[in-house]
Backbone as ProteinMPNN parsed JSONL, in Angstrom:
{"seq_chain_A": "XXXXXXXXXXXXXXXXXXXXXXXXXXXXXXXXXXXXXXXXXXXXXXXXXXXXXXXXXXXXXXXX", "coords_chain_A": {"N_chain_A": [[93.781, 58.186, 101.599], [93.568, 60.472, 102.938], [95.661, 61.91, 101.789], [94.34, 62.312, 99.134], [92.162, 63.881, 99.725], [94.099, 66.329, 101.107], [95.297, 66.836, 98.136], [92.716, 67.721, 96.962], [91.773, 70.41, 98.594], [93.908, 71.562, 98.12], [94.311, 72.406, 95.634], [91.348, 73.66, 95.522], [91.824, 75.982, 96.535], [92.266, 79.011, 96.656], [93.466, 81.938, 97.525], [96.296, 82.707, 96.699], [95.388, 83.415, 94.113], [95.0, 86.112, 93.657], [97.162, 87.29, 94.471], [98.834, 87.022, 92.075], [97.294, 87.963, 90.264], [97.296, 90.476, 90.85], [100.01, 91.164, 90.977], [100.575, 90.626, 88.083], [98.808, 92.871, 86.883], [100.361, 95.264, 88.187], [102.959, 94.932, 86.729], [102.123, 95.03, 84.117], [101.284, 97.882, 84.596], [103.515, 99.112, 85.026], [105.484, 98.52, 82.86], [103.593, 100.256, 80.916], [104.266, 102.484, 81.548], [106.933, 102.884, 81.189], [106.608, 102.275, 78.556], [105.232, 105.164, 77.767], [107.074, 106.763, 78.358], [109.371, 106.422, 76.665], [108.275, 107.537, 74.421], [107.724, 110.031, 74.786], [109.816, 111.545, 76.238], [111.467, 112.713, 73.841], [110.323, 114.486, 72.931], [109.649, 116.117, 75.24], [112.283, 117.089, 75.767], [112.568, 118.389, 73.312], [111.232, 120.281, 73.52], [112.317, 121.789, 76.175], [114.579, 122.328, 75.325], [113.713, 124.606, 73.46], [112.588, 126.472, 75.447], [114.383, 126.791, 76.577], [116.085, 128.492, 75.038], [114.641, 130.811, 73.971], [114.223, 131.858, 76.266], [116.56, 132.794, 77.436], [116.974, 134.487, 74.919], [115.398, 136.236, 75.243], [114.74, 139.966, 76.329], [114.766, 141.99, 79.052], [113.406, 145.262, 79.81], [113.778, 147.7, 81.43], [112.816, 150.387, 81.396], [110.857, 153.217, 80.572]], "CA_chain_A": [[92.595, 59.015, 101.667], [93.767, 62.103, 103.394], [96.319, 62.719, 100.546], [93.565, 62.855, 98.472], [91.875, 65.289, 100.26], [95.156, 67.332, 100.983], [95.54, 67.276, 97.145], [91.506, 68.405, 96.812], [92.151, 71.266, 99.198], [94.863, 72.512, 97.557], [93.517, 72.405, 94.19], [90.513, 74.549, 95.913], [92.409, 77.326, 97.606], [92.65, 80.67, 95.712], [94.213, 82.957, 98.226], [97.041, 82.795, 95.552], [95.375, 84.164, 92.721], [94.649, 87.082, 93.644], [98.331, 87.501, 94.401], [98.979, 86.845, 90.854], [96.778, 89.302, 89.792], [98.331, 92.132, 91.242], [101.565, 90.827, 89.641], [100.275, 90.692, 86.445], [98.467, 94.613, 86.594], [101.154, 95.797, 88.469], [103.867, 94.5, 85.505], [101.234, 96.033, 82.92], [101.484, 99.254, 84.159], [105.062, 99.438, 84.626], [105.214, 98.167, 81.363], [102.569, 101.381, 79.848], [104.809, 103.62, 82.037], [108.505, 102.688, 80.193], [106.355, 102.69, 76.511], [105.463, 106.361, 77.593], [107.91, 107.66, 78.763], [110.177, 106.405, 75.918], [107.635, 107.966, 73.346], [107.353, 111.245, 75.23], [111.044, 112.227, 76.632], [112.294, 113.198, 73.015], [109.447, 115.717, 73.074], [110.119, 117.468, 76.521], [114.047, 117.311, 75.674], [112.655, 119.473, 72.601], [110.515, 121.568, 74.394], [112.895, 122.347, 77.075], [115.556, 123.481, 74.942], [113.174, 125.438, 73.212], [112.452, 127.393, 76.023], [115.917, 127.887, 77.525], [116.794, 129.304, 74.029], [113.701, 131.591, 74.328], [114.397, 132.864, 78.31], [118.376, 133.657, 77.118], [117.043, 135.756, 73.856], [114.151, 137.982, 75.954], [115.547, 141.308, 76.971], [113.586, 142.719, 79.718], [113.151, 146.759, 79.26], [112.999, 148.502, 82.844], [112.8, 152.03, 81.49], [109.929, 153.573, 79.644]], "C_chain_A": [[92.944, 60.439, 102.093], [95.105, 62.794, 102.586], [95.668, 63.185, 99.365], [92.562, 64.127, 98.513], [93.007, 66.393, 100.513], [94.959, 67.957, 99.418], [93.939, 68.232, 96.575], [91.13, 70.13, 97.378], [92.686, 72.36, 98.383], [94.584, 72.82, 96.111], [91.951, 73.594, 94.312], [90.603, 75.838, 95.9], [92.416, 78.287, 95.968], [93.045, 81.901, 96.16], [95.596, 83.108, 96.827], [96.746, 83.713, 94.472], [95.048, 85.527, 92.943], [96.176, 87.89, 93.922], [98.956, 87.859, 92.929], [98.621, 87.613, 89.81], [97.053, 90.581, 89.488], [99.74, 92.239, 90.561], [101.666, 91.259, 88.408], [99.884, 92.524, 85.928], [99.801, 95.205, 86.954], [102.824, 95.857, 87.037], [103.555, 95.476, 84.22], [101.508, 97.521, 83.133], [102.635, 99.801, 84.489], [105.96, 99.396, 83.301], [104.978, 99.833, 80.65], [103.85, 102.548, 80.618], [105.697, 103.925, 81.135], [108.294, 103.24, 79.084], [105.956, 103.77, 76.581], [106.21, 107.391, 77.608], [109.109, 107.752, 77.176], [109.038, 107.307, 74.309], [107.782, 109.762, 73.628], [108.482, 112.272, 75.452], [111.722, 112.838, 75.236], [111.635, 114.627, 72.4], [109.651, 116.977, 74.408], [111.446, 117.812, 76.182], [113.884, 118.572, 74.628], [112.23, 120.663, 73.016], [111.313, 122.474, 75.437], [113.855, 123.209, 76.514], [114.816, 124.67, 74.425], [112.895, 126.735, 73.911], [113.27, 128.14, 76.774], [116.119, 128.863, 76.658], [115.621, 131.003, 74.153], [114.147, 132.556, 75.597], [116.06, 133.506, 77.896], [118.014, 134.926, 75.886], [116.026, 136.31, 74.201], [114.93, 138.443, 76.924], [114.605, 142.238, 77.899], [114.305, 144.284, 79.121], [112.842, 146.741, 80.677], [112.979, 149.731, 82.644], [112.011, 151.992, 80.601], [110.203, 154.543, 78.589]], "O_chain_A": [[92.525, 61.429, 101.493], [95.475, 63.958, 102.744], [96.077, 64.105, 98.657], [92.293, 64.997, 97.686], [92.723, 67.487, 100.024], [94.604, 69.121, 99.232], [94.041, 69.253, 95.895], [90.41, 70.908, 96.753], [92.274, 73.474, 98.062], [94.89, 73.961, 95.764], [91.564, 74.229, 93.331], [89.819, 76.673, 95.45], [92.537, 78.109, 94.756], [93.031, 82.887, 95.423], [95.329, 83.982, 96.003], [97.506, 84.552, 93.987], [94.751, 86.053, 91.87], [96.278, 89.066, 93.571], [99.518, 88.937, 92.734], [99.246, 87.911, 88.793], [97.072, 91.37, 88.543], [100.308, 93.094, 89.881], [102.475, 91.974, 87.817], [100.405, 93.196, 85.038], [100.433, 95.68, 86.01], [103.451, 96.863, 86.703], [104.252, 96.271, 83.591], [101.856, 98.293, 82.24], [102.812, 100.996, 84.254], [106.88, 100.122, 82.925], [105.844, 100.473, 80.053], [104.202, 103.479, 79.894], [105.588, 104.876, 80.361], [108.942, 104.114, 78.508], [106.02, 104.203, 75.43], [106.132, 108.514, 77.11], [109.552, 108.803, 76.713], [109.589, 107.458, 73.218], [107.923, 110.577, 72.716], [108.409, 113.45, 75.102], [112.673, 113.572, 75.507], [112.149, 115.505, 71.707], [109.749, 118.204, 74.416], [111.735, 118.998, 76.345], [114.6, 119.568, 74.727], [112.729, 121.783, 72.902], [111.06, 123.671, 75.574], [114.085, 124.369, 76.855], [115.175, 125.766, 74.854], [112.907, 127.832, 73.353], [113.239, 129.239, 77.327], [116.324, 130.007, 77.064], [116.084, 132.112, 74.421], [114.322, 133.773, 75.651], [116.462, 134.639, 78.16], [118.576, 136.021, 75.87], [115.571, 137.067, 73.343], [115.534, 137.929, 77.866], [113.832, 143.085, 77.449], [115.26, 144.462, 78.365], [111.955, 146.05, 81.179], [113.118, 150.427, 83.649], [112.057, 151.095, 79.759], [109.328, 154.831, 77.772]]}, "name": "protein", "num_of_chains": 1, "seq": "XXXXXXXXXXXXXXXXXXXXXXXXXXXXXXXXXXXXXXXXXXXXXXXXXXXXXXXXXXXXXXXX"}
């Protein structure tokens, strides 16, 4: 009898899932992070050179 109830108990409880939860979102948006970053970095890499090449070929002028 009181293994049956142990097992009723425990079959109850849900402190757990909410553990599980967080697991699961937390995964997801580490996940969305990786698939942006890998979509996005071949765009700043262009952009950046772009603008070094830019800042090396402008010639300031300090005389009027």
């Amino acid at each position: 009898m009181k293994l049956f109830k142990l097992a009723k108990t425990f079959r109850n409880d849900e402190d757990g899932a909410v553990t599980v939860d967080w697991v699961v979102l937390t995964a997801a948006i580490v996940g969305l992070g990786i698939a942006v970053y890998g979509v996005v970095s071949g765009g700043i890499s262009d952009l950046s050179t772009d603008i070094d090449t830019q800042l090396k070929t402008d010639q300031i002028k300090t005389k009027f």
